[in-house]
C-alpha positions as CSV (number, residue, x, y, z in Angstrom):
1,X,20.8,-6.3,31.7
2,X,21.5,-6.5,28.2
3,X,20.6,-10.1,27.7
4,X,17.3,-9.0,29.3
5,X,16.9,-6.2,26.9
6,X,17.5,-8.9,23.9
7,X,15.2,-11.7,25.8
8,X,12.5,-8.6,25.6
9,X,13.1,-7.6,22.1
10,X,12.8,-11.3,20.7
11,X,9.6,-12.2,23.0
12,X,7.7,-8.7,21.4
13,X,9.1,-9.8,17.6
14,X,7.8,-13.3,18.4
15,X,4.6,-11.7,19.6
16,X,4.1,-9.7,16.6
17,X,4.6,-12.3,14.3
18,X,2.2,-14.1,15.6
19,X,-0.2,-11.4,16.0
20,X,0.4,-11.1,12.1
21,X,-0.2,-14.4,11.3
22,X,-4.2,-14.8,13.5
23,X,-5.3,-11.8,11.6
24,X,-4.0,-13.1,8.3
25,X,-5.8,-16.6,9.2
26,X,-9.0,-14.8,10.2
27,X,-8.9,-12.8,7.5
28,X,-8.0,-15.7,5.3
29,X,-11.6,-17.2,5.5
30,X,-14.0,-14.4,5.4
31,X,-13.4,-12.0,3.0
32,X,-12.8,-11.4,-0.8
33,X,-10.2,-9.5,-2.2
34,X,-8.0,-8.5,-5.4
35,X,-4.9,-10.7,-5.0
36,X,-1.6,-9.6,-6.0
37,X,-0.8,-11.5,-9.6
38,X,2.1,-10.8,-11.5
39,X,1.2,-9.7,-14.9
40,X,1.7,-12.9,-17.4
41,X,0.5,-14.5,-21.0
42,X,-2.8,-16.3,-19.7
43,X,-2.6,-19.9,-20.3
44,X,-4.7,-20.9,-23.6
45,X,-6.7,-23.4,-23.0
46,X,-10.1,-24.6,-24.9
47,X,-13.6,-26.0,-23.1
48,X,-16.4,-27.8,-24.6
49,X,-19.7,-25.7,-23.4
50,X,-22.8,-26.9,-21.8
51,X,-24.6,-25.5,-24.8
52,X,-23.0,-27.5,-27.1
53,X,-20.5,-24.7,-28.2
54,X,-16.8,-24.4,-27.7
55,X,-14.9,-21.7,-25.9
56,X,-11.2,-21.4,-26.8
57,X,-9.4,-18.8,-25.2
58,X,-6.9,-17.6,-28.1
59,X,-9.8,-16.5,-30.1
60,X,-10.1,-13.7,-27.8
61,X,-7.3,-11.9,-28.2
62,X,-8.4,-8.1,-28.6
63,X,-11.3,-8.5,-25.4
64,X,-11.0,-8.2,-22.2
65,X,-12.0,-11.7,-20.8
66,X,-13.0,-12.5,-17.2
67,X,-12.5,-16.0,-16.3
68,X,-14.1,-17.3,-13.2
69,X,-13.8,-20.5,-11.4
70,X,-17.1,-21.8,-9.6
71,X,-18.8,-24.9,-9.1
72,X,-22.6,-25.3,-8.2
73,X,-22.1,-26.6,-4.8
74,X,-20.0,-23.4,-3.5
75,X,-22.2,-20.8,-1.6
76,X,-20.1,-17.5,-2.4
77,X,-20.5,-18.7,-6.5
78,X,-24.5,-18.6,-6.0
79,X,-24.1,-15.0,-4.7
80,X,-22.2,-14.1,-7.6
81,X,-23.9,-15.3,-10.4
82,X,-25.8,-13.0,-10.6
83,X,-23.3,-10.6,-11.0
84,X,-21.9,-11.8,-13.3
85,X,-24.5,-12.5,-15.8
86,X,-25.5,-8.7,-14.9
87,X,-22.0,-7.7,-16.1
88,X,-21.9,-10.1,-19.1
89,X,-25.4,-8.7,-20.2
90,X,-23.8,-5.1,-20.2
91,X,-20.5,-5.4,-21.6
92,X,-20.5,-8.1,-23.5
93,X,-21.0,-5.9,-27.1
94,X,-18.5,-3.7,-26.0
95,X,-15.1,-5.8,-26.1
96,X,-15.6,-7.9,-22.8
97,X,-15.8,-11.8,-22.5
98,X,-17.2,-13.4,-19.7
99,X,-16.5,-17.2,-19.3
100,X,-17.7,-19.6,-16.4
101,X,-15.0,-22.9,-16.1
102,X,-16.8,-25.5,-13.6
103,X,-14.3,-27.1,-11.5
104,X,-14.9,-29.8,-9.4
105,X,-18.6,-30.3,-9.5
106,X,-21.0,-32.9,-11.6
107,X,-22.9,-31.9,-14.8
108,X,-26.2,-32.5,-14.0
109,X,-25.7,-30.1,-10.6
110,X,-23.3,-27.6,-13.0
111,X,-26.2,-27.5,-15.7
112,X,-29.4,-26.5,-13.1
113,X,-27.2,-24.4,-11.5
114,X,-26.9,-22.3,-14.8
115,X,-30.4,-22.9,-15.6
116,X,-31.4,-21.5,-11.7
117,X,-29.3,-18.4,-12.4
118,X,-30.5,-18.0,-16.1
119,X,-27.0,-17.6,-17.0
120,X,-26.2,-17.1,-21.1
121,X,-22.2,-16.4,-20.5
122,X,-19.9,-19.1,-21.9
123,X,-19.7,-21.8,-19.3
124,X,-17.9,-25.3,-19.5
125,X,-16.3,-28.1,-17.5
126,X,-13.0,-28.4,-17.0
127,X,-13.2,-32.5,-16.8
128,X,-9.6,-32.6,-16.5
129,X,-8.4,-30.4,-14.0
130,X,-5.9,-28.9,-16.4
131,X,-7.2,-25.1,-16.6
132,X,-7.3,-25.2,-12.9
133,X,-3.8,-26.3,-12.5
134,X,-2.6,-23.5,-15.4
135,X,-4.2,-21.0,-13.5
136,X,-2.9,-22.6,-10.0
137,X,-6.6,-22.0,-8.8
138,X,-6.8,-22.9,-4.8
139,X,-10.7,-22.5,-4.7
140,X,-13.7,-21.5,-5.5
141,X,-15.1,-18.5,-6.5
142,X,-11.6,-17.9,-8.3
143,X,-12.0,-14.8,-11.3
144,X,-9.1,-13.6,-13.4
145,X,-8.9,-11.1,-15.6
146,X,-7.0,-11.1,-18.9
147,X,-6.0,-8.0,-21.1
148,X,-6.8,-7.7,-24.7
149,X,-3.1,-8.4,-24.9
150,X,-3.9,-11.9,-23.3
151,X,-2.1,-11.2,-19.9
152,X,-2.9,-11.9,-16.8
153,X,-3.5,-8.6,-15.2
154,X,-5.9,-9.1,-12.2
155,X,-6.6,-11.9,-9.9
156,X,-10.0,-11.8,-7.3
157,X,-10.1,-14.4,-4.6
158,X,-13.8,-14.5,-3.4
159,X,-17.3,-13.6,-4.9
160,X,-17.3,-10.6,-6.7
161,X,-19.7,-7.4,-6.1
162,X,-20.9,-5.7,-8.9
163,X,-18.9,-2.7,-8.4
164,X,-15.4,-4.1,-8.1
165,X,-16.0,-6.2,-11.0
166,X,-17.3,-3.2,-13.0
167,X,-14.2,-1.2,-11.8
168,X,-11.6,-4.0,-12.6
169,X,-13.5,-4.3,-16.2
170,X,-13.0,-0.8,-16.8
171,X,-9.5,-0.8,-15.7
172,X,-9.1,-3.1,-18.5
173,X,-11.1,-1.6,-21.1
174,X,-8.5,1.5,-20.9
């Protein structure tokens, strides 16, 4: 009888488990969401813009910076492009730094796509993969948010709505 009771207890643990683990894999796929991050000093790094400029990261100190991760061919970054320009257009005299890094896309489709979206935020290419692996980026739309400290404070997996990224801005602006 006890062994039953046991045989019972394990087959419900197993079945929970696994019950766990489809709505994390359905969830996985389809939605965005602020991702646990574990406040650290945001890598430096330095990007040659599409406008000719240059971006380098420790020049911010003092800002809030938002880095996201997009490339032109990624559906989600197309819905939030917008966004973010809209952000960028209203914060960006008032302490906050947006910056686009193109991973894993070509120039001539990275440069219309910020033509198509009118975007005037820093964006660059990051030819070398070595942002992405810093940040340990696992897709795209990808958006961090660094302190004026220059930590690491906020990580959003996902395309971002205007809200949440005007609520995570302010947080930061605090």
């Amino acid at each position: 009888m006890a062994r039953l009771a046991g045989l019972g207890l394990i087959t419900a643990f197993a079945f929970g488990l696994l019950g766990l683990l489809a709505f994390g894999l359905a969830r996985q796929g389809i939605s965005a969401a602020l991702v646990p991050v574990r406040p650290r000093p945001a890598p430096d790094f330095s990007l040659a813009l599409f406008d000719g400029g240059r971006f380098d990261l420790g020049a911010q100190r003092g800002k809030v910076v938002v880095v996201n991760f997009w490339a032109s061919w990624c559906a989600p970054c197309r819905a939030e492009a917008p966004v973010l320009e809209s952000v960028w257009q209203r914060y960006r005299d008032r302490g906050v730094v947006v910056v686009g890094v193109d991973i894993w896309d070509n120039e001539a489709s990275a440069r219309a796509y910020i033509r198509e979206f009118g975007l005037t935020f820093p964006n660059g290419p990051d030819p070398t993969g070595s942002v992405v692996v810093d940040y340990g980026v696992t897709g795209v739309p990808e958006t961090y948010f660094i302190s004026p400290d220059g930590t690491i404070r906020r990580k959003w997996n996902g395309p971002l709505t205007e809200s949440s990224l005007v609520a995570l801005v302010e947080e930061l602006r605090r």
